[in-house]
N, CA, C and O atoms as a printed pandas DataFrame, in Angstrom:
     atom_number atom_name residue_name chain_id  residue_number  x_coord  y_coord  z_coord
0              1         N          UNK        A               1   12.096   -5.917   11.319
1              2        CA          UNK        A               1   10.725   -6.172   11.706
2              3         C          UNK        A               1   10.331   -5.316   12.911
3              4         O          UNK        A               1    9.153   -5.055   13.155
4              5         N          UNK        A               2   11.372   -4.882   13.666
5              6        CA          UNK        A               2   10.801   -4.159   15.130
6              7         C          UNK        A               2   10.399   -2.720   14.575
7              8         O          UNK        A               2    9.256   -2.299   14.752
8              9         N          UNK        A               3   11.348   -1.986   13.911
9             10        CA          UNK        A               3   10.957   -0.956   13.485
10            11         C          UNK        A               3    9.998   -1.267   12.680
11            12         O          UNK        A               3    9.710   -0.083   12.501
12            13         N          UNK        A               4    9.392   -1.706   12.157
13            14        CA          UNK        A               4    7.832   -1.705   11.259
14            15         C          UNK        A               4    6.883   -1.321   12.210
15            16         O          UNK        A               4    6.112   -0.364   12.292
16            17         N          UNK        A               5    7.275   -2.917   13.353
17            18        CA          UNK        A               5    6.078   -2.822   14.315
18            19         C          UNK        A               5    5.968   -1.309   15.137
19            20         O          UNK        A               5    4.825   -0.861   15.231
20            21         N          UNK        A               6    6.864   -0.657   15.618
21            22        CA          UNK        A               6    7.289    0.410   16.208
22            23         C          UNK        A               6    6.549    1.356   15.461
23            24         O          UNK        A               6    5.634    1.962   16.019
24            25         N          UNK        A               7    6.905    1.624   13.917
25            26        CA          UNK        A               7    6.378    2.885   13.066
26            27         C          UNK        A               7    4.852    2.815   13.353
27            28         O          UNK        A               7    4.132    3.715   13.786
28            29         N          UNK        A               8    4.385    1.012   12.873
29            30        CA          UNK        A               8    2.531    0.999   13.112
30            31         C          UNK        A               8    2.185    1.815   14.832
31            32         O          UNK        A               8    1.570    2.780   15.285
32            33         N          UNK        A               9    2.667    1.174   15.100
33            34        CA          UNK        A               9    2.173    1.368   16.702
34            35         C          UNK        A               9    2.152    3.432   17.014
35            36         O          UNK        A               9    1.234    3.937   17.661
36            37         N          UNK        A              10    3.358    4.326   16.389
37            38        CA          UNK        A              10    2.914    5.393   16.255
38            39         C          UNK        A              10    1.931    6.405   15.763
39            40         O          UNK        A              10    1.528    7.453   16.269
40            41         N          UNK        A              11    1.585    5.649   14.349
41            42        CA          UNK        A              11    1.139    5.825   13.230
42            43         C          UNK        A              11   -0.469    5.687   14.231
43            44         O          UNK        A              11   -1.250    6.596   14.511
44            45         N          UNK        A              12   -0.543    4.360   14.554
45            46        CA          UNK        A              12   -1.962    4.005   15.251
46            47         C          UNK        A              12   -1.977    4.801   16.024
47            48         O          UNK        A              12   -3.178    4.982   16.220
48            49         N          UNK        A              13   -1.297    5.620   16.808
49            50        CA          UNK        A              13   -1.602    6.918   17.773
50            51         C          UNK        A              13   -1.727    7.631   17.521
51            52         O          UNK        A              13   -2.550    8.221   18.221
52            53         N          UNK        A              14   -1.130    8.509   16.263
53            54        CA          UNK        A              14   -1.618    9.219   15.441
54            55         C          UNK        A              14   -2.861    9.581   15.153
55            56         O          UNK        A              14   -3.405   10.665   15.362
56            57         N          UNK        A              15   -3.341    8.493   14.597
57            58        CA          UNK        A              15   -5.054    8.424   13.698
58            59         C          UNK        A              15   -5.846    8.555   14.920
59            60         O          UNK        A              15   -6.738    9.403   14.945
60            61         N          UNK        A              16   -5.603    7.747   16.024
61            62        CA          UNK        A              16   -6.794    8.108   17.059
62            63         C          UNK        A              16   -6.647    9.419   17.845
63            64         O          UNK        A              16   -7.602    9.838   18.499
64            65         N          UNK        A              17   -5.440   10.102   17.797
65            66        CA          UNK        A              17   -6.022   11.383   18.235
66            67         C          UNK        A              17   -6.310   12.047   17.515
67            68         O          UNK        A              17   -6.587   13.166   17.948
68            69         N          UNK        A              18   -6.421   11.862   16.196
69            70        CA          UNK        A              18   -6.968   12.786   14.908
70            71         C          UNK        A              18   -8.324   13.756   15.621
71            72         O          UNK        A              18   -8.750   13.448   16.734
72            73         N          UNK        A              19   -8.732   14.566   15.085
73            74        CA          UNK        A              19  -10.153   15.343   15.505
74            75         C          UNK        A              19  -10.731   14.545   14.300
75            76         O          UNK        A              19  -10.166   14.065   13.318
76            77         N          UNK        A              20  -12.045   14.556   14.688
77            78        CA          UNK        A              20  -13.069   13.729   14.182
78            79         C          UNK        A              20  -13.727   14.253   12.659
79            80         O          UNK        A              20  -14.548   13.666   11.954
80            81         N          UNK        A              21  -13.260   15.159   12.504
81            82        CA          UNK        A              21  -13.852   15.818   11.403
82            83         C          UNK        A              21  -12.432   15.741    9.791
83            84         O          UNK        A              21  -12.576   15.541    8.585
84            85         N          UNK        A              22  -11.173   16.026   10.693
85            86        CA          UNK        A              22   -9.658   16.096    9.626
86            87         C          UNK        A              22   -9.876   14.645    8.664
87            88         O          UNK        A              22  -10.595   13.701    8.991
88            89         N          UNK        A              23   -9.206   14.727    7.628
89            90        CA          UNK        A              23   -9.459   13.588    6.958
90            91         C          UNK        A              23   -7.519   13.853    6.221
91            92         O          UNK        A              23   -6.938   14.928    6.071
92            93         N          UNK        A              24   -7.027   12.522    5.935
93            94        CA          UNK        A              24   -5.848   12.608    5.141
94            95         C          UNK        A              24   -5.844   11.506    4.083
95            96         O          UNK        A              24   -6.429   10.422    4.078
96            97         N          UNK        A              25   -4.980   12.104    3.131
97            98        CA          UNK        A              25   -5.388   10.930    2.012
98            99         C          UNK        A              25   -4.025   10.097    1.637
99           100         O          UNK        A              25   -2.995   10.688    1.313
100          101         N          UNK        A              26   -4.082    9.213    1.684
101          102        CA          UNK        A              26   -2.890    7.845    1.423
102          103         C          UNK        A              26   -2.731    7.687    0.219
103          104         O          UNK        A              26   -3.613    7.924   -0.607
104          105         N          UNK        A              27   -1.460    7.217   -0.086
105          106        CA          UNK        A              27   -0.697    6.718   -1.521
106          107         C          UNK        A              27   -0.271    5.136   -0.683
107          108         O          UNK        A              27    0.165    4.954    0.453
108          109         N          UNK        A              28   -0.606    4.157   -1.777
109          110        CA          UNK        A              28   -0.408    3.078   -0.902
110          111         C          UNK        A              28    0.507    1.986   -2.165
111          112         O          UNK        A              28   -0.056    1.457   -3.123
112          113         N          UNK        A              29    1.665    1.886   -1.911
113          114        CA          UNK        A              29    2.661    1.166   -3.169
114          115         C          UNK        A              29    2.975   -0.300   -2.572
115          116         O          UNK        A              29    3.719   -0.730   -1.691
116          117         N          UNK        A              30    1.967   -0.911   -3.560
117          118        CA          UNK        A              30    2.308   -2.417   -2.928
118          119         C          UNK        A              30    1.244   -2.849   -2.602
119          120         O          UNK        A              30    1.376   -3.838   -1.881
120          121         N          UNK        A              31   -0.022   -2.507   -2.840
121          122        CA          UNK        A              31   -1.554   -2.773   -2.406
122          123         C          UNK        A              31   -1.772   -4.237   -2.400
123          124         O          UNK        A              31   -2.900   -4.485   -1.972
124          125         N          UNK        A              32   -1.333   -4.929   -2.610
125          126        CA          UNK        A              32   -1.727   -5.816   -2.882
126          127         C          UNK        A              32   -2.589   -6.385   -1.183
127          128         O          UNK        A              32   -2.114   -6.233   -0.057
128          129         N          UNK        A              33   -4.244   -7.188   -1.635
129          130        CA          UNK        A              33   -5.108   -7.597   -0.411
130          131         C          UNK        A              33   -5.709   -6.256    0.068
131          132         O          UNK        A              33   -6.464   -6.296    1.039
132          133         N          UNK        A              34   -5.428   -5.013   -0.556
133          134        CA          UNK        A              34   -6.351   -4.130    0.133
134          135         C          UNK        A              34   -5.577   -3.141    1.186
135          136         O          UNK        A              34   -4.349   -3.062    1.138
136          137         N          UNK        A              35   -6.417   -2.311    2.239
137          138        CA          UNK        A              35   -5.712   -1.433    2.853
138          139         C          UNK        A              35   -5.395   -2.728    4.258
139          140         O          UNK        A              35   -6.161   -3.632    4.594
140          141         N          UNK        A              36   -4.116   -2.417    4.805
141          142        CA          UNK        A              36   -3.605   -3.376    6.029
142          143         C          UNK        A              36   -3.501   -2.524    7.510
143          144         O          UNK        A              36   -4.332   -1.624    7.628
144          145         N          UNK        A              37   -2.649   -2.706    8.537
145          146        CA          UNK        A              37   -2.903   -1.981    9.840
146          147         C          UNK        A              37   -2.080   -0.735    9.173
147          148         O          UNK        A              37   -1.539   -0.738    8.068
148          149         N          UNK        A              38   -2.124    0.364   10.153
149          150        CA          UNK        A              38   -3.660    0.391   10.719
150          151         C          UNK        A              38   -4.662    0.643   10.250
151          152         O          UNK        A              38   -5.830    0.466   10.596
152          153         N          UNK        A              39   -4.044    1.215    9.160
153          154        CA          UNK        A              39   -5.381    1.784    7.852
154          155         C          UNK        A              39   -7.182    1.102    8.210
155          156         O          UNK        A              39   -8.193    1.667    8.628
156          157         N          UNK        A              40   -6.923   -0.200    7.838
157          158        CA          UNK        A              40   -8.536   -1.000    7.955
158          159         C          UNK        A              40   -9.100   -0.350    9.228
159          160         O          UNK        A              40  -10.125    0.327    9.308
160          161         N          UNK        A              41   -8.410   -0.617   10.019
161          162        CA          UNK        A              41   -9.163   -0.009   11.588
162          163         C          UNK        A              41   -9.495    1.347   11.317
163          164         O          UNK        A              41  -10.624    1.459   11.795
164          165         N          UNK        A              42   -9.112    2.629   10.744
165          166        CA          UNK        A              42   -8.994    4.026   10.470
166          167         C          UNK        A              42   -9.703    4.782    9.173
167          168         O          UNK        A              42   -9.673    6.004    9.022
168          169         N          UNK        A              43  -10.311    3.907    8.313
169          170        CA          UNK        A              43  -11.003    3.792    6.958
170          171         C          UNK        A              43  -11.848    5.858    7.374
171          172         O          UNK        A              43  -11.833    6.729    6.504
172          173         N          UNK        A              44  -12.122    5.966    8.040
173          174        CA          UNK        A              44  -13.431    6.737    8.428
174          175         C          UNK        A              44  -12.353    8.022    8.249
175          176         O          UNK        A              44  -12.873    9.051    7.818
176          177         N          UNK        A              45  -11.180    8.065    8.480
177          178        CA          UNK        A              45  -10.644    9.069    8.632
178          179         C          UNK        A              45   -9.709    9.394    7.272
179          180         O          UNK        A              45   -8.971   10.342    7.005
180          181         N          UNK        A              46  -10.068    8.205    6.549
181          182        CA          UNK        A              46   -9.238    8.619    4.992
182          183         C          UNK        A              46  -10.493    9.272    3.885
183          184         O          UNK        A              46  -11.695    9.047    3.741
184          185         N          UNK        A              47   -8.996   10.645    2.890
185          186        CA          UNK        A              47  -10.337   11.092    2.458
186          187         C          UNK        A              47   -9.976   10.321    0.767
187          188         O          UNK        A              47  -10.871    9.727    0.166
188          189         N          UNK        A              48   -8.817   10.437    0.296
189          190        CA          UNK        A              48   -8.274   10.134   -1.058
190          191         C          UNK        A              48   -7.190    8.581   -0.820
191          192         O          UNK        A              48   -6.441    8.422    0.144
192          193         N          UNK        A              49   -7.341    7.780   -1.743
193          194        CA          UNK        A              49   -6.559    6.751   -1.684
194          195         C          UNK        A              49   -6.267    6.277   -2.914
195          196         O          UNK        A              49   -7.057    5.688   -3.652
196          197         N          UNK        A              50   -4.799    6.606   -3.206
197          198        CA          UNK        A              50   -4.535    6.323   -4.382
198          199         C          UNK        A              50   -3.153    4.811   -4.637
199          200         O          UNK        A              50   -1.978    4.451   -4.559
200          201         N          UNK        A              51   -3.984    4.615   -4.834
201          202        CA          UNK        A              51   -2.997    3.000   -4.780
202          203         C          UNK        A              51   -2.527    2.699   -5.923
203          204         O          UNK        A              51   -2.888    3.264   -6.956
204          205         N          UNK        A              52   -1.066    1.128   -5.836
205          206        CA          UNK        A              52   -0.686    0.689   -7.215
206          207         C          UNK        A              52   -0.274   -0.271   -7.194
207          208         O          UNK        A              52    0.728   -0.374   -6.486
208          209         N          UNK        A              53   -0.628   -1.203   -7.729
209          210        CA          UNK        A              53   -0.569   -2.628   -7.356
210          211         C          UNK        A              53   -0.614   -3.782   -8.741
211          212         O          UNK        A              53   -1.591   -4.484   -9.001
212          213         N          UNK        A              54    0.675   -3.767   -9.513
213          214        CA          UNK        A              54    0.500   -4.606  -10.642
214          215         C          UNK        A              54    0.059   -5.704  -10.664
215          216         O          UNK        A              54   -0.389   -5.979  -11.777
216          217         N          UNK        A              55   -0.060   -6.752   -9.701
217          218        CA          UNK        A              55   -1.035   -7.779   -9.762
218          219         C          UNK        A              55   -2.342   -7.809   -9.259
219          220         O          UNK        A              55   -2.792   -8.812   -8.705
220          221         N          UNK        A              56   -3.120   -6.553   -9.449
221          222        CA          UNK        A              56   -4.714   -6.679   -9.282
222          223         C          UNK        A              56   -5.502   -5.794  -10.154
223          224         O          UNK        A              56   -5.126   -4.627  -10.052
224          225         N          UNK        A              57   -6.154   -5.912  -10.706
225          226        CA          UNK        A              57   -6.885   -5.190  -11.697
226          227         C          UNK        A              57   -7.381   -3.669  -11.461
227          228         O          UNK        A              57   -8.147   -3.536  -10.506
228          229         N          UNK        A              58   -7.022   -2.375  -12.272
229          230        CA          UNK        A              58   -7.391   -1.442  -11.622
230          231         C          UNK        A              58   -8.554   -1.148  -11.094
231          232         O          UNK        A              58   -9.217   -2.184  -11.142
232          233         N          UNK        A              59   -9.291   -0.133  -10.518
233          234        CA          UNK        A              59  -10.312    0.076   -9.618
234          235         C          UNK        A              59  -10.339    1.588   -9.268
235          236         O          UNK        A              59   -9.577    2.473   -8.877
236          237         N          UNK        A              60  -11.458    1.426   -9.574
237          238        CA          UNK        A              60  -11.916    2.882   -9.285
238          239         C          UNK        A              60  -13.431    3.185   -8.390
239          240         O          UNK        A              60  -14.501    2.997   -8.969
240          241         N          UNK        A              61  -13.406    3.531   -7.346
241          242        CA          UNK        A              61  -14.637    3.641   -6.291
242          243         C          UNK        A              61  -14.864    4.950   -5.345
243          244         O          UNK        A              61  -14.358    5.063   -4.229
244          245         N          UNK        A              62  -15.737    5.956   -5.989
245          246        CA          UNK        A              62  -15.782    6.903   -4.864
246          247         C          UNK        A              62  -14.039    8.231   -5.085
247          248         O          UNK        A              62  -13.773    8.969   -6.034
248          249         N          UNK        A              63  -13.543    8.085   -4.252
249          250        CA          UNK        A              63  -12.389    8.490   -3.593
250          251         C          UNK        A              63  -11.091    7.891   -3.741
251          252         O          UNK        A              63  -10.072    8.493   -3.402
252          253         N          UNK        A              64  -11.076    6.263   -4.432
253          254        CA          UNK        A              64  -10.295    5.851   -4.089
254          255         C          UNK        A              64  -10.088    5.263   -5.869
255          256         O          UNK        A              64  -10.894    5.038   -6.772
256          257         N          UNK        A              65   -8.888    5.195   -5.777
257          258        CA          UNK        A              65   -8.062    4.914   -7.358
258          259         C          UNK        A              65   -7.272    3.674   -7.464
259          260         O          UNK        A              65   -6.466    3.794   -6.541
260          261         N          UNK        A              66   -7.011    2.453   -8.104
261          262        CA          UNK        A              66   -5.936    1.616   -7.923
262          263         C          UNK        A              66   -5.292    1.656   -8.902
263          264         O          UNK        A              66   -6.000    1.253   -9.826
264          265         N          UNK        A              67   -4.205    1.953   -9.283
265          266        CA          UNK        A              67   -3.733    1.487  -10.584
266          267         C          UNK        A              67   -2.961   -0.094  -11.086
267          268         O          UNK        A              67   -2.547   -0.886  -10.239
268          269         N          UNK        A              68   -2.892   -0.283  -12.172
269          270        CA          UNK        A              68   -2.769   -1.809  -12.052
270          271         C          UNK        A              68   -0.740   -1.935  -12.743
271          272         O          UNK        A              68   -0.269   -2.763  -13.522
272          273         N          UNK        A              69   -0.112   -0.878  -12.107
273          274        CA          UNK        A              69    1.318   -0.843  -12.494
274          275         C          UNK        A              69    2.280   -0.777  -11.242
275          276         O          UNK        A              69    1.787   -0.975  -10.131
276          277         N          UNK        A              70    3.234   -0.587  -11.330
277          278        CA          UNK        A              70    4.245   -0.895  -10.565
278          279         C          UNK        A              70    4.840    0.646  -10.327
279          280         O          UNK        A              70    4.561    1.682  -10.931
280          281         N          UNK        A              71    5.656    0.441   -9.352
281          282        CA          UNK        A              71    6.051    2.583   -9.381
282          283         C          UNK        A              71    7.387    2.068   -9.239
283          284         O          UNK        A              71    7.885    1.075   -8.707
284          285         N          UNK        A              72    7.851    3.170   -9.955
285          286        CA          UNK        A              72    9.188    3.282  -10.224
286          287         C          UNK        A              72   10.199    4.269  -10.484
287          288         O          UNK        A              72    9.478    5.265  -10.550
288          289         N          UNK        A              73   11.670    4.795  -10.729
289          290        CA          UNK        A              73   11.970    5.971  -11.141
290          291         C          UNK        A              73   12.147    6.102  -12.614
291          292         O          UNK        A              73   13.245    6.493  -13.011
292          293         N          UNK        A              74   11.165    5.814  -13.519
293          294        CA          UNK        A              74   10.965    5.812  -15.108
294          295         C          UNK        A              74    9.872    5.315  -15.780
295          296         O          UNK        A              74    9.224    4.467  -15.166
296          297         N          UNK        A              75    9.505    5.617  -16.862
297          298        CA          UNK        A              75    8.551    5.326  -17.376
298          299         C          UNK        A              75    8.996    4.208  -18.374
299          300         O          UNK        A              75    9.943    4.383  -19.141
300          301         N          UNK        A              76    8.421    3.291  -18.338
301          302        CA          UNK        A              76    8.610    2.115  -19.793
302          303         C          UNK        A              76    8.552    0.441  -19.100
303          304         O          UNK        A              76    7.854    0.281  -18.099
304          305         N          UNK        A              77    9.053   -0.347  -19.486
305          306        CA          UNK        A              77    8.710   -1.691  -19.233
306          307         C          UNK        A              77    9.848   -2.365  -18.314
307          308         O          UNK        A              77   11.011   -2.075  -18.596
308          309         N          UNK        A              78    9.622   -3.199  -17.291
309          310        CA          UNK        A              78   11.006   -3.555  -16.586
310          311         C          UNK        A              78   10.256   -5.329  -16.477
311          312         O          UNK        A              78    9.133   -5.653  -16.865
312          313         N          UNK        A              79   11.333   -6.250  -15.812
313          314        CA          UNK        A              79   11.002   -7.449  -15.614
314          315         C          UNK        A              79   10.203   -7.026  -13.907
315          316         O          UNK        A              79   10.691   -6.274  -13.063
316          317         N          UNK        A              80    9.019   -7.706  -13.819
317          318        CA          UNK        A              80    8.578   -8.434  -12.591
318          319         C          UNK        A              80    8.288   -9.380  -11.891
319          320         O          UNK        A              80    7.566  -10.293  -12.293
320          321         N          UNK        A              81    9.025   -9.306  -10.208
321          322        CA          UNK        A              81    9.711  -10.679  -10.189
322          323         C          UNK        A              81    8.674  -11.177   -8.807
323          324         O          UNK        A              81    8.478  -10.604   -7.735
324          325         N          UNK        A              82    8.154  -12.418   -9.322
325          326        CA          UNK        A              82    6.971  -12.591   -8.201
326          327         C          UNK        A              82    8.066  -14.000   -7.542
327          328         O          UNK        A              82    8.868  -14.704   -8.156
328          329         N          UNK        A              83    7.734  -14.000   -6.307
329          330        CA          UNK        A              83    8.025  -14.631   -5.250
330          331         C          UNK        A              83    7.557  -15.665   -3.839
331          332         O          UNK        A              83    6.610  -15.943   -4.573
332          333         N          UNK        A              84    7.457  -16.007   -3.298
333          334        CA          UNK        A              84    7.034  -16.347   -1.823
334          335         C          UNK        A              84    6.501  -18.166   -2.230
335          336         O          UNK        A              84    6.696  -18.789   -3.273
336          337         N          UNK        A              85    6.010  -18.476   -1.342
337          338        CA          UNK        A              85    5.305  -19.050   -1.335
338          339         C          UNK        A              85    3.935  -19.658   -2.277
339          340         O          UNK        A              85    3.787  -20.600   -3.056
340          341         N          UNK        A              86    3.001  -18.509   -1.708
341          342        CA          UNK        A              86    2.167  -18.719   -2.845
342          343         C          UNK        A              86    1.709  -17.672   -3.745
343          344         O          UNK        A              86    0.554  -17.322   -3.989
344          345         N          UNK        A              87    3.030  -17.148   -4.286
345          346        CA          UNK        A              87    3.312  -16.398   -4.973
346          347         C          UNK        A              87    2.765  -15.022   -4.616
347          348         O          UNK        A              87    2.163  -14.386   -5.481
348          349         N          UNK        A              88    2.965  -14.447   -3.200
349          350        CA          UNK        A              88    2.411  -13.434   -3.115
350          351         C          UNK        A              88    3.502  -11.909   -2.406
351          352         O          UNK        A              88    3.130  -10.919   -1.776
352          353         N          UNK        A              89    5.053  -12.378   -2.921
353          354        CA          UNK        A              89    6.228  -11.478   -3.374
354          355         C          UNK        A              89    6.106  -10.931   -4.578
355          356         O          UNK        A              89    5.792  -11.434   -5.657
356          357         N          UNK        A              90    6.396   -9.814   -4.266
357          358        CA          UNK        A              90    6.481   -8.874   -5.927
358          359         C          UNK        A              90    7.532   -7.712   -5.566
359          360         O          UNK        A              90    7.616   -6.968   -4.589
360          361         N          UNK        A              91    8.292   -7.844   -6.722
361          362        CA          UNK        A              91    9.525   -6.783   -6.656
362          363         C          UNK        A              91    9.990   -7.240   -7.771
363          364         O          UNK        A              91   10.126   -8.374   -8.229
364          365         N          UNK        A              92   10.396   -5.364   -8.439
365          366        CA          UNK        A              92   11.124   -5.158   -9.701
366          367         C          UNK        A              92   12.826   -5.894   -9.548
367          368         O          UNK        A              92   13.404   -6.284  -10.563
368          369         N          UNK        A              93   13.376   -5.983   -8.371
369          370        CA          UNK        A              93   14.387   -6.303   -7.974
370          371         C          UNK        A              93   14.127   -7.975   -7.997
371          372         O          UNK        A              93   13.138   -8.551   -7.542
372          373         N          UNK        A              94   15.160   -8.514   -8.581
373          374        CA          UNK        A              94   15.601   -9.965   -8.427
374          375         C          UNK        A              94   15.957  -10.238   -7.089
375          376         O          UNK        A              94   16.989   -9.831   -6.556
376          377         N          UNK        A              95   14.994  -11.008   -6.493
377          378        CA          UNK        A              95   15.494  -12.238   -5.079
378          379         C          UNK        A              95   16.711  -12.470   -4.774
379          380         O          UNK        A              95   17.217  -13.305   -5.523
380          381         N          UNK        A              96   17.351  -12.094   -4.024
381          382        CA          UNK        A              96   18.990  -12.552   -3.367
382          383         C          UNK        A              96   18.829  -14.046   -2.326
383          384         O          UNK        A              96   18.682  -13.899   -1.113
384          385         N          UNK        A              97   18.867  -15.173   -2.827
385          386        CA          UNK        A              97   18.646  -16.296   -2.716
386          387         C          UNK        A              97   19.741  -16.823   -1.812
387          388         O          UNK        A              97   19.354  -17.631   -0.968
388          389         N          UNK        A              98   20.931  -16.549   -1.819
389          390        CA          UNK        A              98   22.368  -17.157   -1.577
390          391         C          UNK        A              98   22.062  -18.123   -0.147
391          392         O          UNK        A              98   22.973  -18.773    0.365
């Protein structure tokens, strides 16, 4: 968890010294709820967003693409394994429960 927080916190320094005009475009695996930190705060500075997210319906708006599959290293059908609470875990990988 520290290194996550650590990577955001660079990442967020990043985007704000961006020049105001550069734009970069995101691949986002795991979309699920939309774009998260820091992205939402930084929207202005994305130009392409191509997302993939098997539990939300695809979408297409402008610039931005969702697809409604899972990424993986192959093409064809695998089990998907939803999780959490209120069911909002997803991974091709089976839960290690022990």
């Amino acid at each position: 968890m520290t290194s996550t927080a650590a990577s955001a916190t660079v990442c967020t320094t990043r985007l704000e010294v961006m020049d105001s005009t550069s734009k970069i475009g995101l691949i986002d695996i795991g979309a699920v709820g939309g774009l998260g930190l820091p992205w939402q705060d930084h929207q202005h500075k994305l130009d392409r967003v191509l997302s993939f997210e098997p539990n939300e319906p695809p979408h297409v708006l402008g610039k931005r693409l969702r697809y409604d599959c899972a990424v993986w290293n192959f093409d064809g059908e695998v089990t998907f394994y939803v999780s959490g609470m209120a069911g909002t875990g997803f991974s091709l990988l089976k839960q290690n429960i022990d």
